[in-house]
C-alpha positions in Angstrom: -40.1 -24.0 -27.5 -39.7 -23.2 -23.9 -41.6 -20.6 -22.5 -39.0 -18.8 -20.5 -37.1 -19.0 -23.5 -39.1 -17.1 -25.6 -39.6 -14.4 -22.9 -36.0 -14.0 -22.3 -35.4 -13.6 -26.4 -38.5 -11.2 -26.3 -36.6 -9.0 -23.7 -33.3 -9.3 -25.0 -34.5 -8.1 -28.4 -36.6 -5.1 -26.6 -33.6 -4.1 -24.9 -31.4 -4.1 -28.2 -33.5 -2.1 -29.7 -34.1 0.2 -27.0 -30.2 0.6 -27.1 -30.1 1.2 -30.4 -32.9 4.2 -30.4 -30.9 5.3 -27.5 -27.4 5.3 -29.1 -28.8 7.2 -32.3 -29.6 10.5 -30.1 -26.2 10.6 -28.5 -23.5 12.9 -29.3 -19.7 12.1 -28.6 -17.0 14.4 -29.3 -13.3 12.7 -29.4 -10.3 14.0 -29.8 -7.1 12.9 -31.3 -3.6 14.5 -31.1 -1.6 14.0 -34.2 2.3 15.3 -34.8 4.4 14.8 -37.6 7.8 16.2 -38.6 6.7 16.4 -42.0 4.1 19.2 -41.3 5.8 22.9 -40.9 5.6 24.6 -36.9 2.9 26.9 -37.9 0.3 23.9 -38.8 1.1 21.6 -35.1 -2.1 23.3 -34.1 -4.6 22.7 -37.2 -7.9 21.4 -35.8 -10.0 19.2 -37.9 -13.5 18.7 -37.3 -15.0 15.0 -38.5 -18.5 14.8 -38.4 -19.7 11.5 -39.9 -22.8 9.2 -40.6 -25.6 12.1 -39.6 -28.4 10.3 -41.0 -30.3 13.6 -40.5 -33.5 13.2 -40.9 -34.5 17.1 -39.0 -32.4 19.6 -37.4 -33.2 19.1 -34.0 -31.7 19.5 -30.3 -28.6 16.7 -30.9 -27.8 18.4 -34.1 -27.8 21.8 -32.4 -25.6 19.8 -29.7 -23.5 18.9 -32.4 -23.1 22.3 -34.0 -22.6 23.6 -30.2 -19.6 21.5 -29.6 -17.9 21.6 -33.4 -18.1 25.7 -32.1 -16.6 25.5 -29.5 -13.3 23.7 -30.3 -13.1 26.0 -33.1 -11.4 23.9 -35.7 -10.2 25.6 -38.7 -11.4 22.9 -41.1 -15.0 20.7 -40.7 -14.9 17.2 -42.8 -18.3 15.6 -43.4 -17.8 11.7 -43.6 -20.5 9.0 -44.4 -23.7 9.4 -45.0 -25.4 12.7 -43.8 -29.2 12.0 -45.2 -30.6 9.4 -46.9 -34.2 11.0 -47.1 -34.4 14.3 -50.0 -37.1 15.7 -47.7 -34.9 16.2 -45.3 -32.2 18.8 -47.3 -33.6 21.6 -45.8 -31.7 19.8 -42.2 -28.9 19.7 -44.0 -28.9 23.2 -45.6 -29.4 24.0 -42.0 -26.1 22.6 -40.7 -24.3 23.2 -43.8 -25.4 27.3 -42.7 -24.2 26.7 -39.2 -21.2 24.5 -39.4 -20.3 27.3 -42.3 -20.1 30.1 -39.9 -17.6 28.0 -37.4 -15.0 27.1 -40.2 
């Protein structure tokens, strides 16, 4: 096998991972507007939170930046989706933002 080759595979899978460990600390709010004819004038403005796949492992800073920005759209329902732990030592993280995300909605 070349030499170069293998260097430039070498790099390219350093670089995917380091994308990867950089991808798992972001946090990204979208937002979607929905309207239907079918849902009475006093619920046009309902705001649903979806937080999905945590994988909390602590509750640390991008949790807390989670939590900050679920506040301050101030939704009036918070949806968990996909997987929010895998580890049981880490329930006391997740009691944690069960407590805060409970205090928003």
């Amino acid at each position: 096998m070349d030499e170069r080759w293998m260097v430039a595979a070498m790099a390219s899978a350093m670089g995917l991972f380091a994308y990867g460990v950089w991808e798992s600390f972001q946090v990204r709010l979208t937002r979607y507007e929905l309207q239907s004819h079918r849902l009475p004038s006093k619920h046009n403005a309902l705001r649903i939170a979806q937080l999905s796949d945590l994988h909390l492992s602590r509750f640390g800073a991008k949790e807390r930046r989670a939590v900050a920005l679920v506040a301050q759209w101030r939704p009036h329902l918070i949806a968990l989706t996909g997987d929010v732990t895998a580890w049981h030592r880490a329930l006391p993280a997740v009691e944690t933002l069960f407590r805060h995300l409970a205090e928003i909605a």
